[in-house]
C-alpha positions in Angstrom: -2.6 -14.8 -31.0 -1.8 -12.4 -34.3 1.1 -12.5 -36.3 2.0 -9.2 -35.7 2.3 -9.5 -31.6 4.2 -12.9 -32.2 6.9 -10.6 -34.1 6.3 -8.2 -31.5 7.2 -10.6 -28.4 10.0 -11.7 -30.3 11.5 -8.3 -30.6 10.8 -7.6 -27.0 12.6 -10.8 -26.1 15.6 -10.7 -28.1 16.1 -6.6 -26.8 15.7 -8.0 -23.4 18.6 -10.6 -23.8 20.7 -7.9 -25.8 23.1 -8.0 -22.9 26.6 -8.8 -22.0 25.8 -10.2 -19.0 23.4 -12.9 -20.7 25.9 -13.9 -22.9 28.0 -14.4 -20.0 26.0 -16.4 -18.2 25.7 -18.6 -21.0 29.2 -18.8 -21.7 30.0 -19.7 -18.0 26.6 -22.6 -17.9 28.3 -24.0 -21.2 32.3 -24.1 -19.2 30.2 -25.9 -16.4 28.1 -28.3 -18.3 24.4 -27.0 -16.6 21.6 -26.2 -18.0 20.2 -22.7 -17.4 16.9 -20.4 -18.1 15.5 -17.0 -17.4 12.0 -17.8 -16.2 8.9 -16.1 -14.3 8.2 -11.8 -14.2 11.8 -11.1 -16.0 10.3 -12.9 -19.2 6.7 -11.8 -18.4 7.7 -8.2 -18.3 10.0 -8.5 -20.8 7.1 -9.8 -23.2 5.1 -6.7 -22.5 7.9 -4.4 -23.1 8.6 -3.4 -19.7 12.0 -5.9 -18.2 12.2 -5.4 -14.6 15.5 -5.0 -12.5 15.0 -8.3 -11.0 16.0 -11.9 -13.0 15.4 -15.6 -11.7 17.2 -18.2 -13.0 16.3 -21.6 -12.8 19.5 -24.0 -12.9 19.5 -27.8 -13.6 21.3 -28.7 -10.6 22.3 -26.7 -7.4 21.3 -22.9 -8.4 23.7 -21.7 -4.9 26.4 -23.5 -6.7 26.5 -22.1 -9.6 25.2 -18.7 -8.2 28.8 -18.9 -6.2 31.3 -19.9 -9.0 29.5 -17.2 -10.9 30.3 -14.4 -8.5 33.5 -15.7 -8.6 34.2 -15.7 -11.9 32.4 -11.9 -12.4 34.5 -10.5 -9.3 34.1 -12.2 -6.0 30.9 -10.5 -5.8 28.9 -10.6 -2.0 26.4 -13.9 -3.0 23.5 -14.0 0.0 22.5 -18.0 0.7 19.4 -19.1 1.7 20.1 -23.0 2.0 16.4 -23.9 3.6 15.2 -22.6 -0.1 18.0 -23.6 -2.2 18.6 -20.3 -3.7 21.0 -17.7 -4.2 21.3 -14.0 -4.6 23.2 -11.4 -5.9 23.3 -8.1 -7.6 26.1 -7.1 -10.7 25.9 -3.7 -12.4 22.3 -3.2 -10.9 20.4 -6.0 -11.6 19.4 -8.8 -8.7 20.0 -11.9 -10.2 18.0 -14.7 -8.3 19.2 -18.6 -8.8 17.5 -21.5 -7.7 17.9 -25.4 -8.6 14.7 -26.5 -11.0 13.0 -28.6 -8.5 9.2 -30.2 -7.9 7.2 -29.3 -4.9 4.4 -31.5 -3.0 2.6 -30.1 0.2 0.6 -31.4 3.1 -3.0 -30.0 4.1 -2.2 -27.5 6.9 1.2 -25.9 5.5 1.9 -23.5 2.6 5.8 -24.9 3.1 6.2 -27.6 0.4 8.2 -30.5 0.2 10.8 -29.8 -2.5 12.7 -32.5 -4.5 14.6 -31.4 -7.2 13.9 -31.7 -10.4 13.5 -30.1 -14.4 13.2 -27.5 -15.8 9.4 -29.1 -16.9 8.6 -29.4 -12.7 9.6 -26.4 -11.9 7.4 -24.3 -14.6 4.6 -27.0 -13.6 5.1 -25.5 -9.6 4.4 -22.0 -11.1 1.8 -20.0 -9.9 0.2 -18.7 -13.3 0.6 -19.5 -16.9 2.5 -16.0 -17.4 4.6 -17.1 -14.7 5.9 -20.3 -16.6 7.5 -18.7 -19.4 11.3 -19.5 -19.8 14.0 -18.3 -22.0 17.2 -20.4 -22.6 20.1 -19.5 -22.1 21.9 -22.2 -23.1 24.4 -22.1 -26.5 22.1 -24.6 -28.6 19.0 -22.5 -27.7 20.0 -19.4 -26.2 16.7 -17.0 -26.6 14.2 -19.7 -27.3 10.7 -19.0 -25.5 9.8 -22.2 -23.7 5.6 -21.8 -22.8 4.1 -24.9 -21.8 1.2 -23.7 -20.7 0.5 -20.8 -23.1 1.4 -18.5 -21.1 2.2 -15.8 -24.7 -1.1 -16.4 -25.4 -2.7 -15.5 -22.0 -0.6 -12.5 -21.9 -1.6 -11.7 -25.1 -5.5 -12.3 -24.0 -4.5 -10.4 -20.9 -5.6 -13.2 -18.7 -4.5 -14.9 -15.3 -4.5 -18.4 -15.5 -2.9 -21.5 -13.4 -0.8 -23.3 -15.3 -2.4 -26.5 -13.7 -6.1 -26.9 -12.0 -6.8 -24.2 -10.1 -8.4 -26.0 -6.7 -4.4 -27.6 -6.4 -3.3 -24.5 -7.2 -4.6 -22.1 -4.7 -5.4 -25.2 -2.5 -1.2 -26.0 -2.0 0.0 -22.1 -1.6 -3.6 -20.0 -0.7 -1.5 -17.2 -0.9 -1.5 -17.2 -4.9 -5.1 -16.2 -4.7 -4.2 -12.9 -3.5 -1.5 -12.7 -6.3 -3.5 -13.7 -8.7 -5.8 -10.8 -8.0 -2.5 -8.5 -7.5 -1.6 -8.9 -10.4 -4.9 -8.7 -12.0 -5.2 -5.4 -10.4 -1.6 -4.4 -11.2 -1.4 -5.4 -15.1 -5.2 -4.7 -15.9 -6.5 -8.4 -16.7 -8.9 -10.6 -15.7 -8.9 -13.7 -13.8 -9.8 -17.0 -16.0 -13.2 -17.5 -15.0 -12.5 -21.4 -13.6 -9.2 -19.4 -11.7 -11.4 -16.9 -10.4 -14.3 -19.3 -9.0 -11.4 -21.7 -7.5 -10.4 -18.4 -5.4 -13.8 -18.1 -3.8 -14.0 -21.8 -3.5 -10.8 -22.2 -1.5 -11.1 -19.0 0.4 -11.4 -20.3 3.8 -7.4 -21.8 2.8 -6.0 -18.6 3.2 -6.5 -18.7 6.9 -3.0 -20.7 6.8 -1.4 -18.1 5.5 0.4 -15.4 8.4 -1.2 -12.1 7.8 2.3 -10.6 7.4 2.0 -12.5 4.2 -1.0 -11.2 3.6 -0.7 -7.8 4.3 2.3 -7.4 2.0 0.1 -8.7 -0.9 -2.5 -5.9 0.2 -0.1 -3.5 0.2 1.1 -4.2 -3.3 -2.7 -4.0 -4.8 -3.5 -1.0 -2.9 0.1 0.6 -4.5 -1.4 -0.1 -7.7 -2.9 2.9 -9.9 -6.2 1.8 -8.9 -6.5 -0.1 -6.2 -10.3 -0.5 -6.0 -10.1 -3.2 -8.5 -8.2 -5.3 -6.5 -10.4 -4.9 -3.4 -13.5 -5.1 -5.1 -12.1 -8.9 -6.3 -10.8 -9.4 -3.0 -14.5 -8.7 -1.3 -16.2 -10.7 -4.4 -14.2 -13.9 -3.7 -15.3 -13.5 0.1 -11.3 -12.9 0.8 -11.4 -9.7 2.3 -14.2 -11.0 5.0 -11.9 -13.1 6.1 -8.6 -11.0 7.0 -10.2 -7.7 6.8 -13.5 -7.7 8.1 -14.2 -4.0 9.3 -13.1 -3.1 5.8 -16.0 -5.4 4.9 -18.9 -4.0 7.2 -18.6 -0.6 5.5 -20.7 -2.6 2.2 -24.7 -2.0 2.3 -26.6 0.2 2.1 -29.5 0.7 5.1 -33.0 2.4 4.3 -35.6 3.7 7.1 -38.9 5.1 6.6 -37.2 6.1 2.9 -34.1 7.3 3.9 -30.6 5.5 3.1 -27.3 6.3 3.4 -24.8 5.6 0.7 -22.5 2.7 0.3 -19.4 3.8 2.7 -17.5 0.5 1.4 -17.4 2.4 -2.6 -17.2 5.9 -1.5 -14.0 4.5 0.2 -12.9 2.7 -2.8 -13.9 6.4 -5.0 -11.9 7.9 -2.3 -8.7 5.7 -2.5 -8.9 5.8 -6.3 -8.9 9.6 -6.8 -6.3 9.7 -3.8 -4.1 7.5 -5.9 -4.3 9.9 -8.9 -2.4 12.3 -6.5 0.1 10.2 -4.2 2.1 6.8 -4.2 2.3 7.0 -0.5 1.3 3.7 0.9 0.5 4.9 4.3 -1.7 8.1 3.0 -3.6 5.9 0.8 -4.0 3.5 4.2 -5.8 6.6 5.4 -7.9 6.9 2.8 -9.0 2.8 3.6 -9.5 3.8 6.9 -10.8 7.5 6.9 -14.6 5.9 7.4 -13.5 2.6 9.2 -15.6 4.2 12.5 -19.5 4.4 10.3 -20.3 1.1 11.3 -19.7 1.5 14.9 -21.3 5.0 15.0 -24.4 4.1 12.6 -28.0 5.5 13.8 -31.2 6.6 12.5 -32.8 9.7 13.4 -36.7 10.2 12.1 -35.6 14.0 12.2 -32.2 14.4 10.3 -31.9 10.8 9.0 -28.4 8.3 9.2 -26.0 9.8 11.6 -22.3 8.9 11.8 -21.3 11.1 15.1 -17.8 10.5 16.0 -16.9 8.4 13.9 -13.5 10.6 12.8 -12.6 9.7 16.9 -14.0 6.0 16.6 -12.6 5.0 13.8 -9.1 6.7 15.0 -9.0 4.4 18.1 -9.6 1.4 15.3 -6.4 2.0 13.5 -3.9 0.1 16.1 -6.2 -2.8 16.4 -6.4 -3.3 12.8 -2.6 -2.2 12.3 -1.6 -4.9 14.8 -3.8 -7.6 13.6 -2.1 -7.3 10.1 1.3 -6.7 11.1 1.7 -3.6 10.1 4.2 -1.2 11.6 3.2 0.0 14.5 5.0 3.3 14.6 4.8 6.7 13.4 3.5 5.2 10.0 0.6 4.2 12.3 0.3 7.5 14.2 0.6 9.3 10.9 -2.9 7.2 9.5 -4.5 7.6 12.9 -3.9 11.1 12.8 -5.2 11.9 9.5 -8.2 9.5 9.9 -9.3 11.9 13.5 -9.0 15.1 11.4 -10.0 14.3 8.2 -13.5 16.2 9.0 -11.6 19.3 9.7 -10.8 21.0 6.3 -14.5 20.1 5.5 -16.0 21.7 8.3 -14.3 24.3 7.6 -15.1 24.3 3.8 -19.0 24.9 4.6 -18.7 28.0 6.3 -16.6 31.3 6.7 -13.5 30.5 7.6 -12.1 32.2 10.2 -8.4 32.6 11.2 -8.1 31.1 14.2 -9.9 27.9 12.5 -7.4 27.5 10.2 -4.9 28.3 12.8 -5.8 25.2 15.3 -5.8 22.7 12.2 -2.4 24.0 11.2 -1.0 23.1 14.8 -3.1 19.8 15.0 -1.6 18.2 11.2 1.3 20.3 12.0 3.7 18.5 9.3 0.8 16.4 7.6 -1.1 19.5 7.2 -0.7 19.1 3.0 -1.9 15.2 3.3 -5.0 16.1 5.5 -6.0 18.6 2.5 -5.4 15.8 -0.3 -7.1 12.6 1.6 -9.9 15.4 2.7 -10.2 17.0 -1.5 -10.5 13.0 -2.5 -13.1 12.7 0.2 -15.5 14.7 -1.9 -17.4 12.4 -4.2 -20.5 13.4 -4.6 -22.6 12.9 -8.1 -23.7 16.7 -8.1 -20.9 18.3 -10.3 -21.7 22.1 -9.0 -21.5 20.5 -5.8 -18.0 18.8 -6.2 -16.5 22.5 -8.0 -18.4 24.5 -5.3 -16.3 22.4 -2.3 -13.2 22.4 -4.7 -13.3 25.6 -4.7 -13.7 26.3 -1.0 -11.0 23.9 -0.4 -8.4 26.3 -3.2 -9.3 29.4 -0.8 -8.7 27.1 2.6 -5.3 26.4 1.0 -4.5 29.6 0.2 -5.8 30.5 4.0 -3.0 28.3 5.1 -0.3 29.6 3.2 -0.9 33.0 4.1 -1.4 32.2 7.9 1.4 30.0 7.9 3.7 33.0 6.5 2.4 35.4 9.2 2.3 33.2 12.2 4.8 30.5 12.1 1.7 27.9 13.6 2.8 24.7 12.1 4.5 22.7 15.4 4.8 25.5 17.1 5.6 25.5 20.6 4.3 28.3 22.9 7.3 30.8 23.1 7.4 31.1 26.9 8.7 27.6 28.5 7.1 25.8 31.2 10.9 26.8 34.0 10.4 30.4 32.9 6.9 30.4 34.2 8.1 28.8 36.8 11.1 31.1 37.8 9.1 34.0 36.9 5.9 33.2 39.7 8.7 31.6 41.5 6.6 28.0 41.6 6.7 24.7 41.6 6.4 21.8 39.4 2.0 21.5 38.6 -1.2 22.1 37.1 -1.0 25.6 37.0 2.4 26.2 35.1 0.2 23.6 32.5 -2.5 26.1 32.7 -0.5 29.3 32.1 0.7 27.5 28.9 -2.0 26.2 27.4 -3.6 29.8 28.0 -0.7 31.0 25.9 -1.7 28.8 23.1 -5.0 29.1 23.3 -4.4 33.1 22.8 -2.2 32.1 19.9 -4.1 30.0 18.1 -7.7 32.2 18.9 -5.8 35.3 17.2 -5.9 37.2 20.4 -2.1 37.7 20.4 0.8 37.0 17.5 3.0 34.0 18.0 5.5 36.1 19.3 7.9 36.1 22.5 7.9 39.9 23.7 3.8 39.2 23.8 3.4 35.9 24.6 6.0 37.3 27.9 3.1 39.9 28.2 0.3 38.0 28.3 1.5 35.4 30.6 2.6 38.2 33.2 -0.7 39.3 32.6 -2.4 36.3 33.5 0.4 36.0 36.7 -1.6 39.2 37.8 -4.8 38.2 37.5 -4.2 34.8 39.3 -2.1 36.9 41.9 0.9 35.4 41.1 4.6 36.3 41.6 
């Protein structure tokens, strides 16, 4: 490591301790005789400049202890006590202070749950999951700021490496779920994965079939947050992890040819989709349609001698995929899921419409289909366009700058965007004086359908006309 970034991590250190409340702390471990460190992402990020908002602190002794005379002594702050981990947790003047007894950790085959004893300061960096992990900084009067790197750690963040601390097959083998952290943060901070680290992960891949996928799926959502997320799933499909909780995400890889035809790698042109996405939102659950916006290929695959590989309906297939896969991965369930099964039905819309003239009452019926997601549909579908033919790329760019402006204007003049038809369904009702059914359903989806065609404004006064209209042609009333 040079000289110059060894002065440089010193600065960053001593700026990130150049607070009161450190010297508090200190103050209050020396009153109470315990032994007390900074340790894990604090001094990590810290070291690269960049301190987070969140601080562990590993205490010799009983960290909810001290966590509660502390928050005494600083202003009966609320403390929250999680006794099955030994830890406690608070916040003071906006930073969430985490403390947790040093302790050492043993575990059986078929649980990530270790058995925890406790223990030094020594075991607990020797429990942590990567050598940039295992940094500590004292806090203690005889030592207060010194680095403590057993493993180092400085050094691998310095090489911008990811590295357990110990041999990687324990490692990954005791807590599986570190594999996907490792490639998180990988993915997150730009390294690499140590090359012994990174074959371990593929060796102990079938491990993370302990793990609950609500673990998992809150890893993935972290590396797909990242400001390119294709990294992370291109390691997590390289160490054969994403086979094994993600397996349609996996069938989208090859590439099949017939009588010299192919199609192209859906698996990357998802992965250049999510990437230039990313550029544009941090939405979690748009960037989850972007994952998904192709999930339906596989199912819908077939060769034609005339026109080639065909992917028919696979907007509608892979639509009907999106609960499966939400509920096998624990994710919500709700509108966050309706919202990424939506966008994934439609996203062939705005291109459809791209290729051709575009008519008014097209852009009319995909306004009232997104209705509120209309400006997400026209990002996930501008990221969809990856081709390698530049004038190709600008020419669809450019049809997709006059569809926008097609919307703006038609949403100005007509009002379309989760609209309902201006006549209600008693009014029909009262006004052909008839029941309940099918035909007052009829009468109103005639009214939107004349809407949304253009054939009449979005207006009361002629919607009213057109429905007595149809009321006469049915003999109604």
């Amino acid at each position: 490591m040079s000289l110059i970034n060894h002065v440089l991590s010193y600065i960053h250190m001593k700026r990130c301790l150049n607070d009161t409340i450190f010297n508090q702390l200190s103050e209050f471990a020396e009153e109470q005789g315990i032994r007390i460190y900074v340790i894990g992402g604090f001094v990590r990020d810290c070291l690269l400049d960049n301190p987070g908002k969140d601080i562990d602190i590993v205490v010799e002794g009983s960290g909810i202890d001290f966590a509660r005379k502390l928050a005494s002594r600083l202003g009966n702050i609320k403390v929250n006590y999680f006794k099955n981990f030994g830890t406690a947790m608070f916040k003071y003047k906006g930073i969430e202070f985490e403390f947790v007894g040093a302790r050492k950790e043993s575990y059986s085959r078929n649980s990530r749950k270790p058995i925890v004893e406790d223990g030094s300061l020594k075991d607990d960096q020797d429990r942590r999951d990567f050598t940039i992990n295992a940094m500590a900084l004292s806090l203690n009067k005889n030592n207060f700021g010194k680095l403590i790197d057993p493993f180092n750690g400085l050094k691998d963040l310095d090489d911008r490496i990811i590295k357990t601390p110990l041999d990687p097959d324990k490692t990954f083998s005791d807590d599986p779920l570190r594999m996907l952290r490792a490639i998180r943060f990988a993915t997150r901070l730009n390294f690499e994965i140590e090359e012994n680290s990174y074959k371990s992960i593929h060796n102990n891949r079938e491990r993370l079939k302990i793990i609950s996928n609500e673990r998992i799926s809150d890893e993935l959502n972290k590396i797909i947050l990242t400001k390119k997320p294709s990294r992370g799933i291109k390691m997590l499909e390289s160490t054969g992890l994403l086979q094994i909780f993600f397996p349609e995400f996996q069938n989208l890889k090859g590439i099949e040819s017939v009588d010299g035809k192919k199609h192209k790698d859906n698996f990357y042109h998802t992965l250049e989709v999510l990437d230039r996405l990313s550029v544009k939102t941090d939405d979690l659950w748009l960037r989850w349609a972007a994952i998904l916006h192709d999930i339906g290929k596989p199912v819908t695959k077939k060769y034609d001698p005339e026109t080639g590989w065909t992917f028919h309906g696979h907007d509608f297939v892979g639509s009907k995929m999106v609960y499966n896969i939400f509920k096998k991965l624990k994710l919500p369930l709700n509108e966050k899921m309706k919202f990424v099964q939506k966008l994934v039905l439609l996203h062939l819309r705005p291109i459809a419409l791209v290729q051709d003239i575009v008519s008014d009452s097209a852009i009319r019926r995909m306004i009232f289909e997104a209705g509120d997601d209309i400006d997400d549909l026209m990002l996930l579908c501008e990221a969809d366009i990856t081709s390698k033919n530049d004038l190709k790329v600008k020419k669809y760019l450019n049809n997709f700058k006059h569809v926008r402006e097609k919307i703006k204007e038609i949403e100005e003049k007509d009002s379309i965007r989760n609209f309902q038809p201006p006549v209600r369904g008693d009014e029909i009702i009262k006004t052909f004086q008839l029941t309940a059914g099918p035909v007052v359903g009829e009468i109103k989806d005639a009214i939107k359908e004349a809407i949304l065609s253009g054939e009449i404004p979005n207006e009361r006064e002629a919607a009213w006309k057109f429905m007595l209209k149809l009321g006469k042609e049915r003999g109604l009333g």
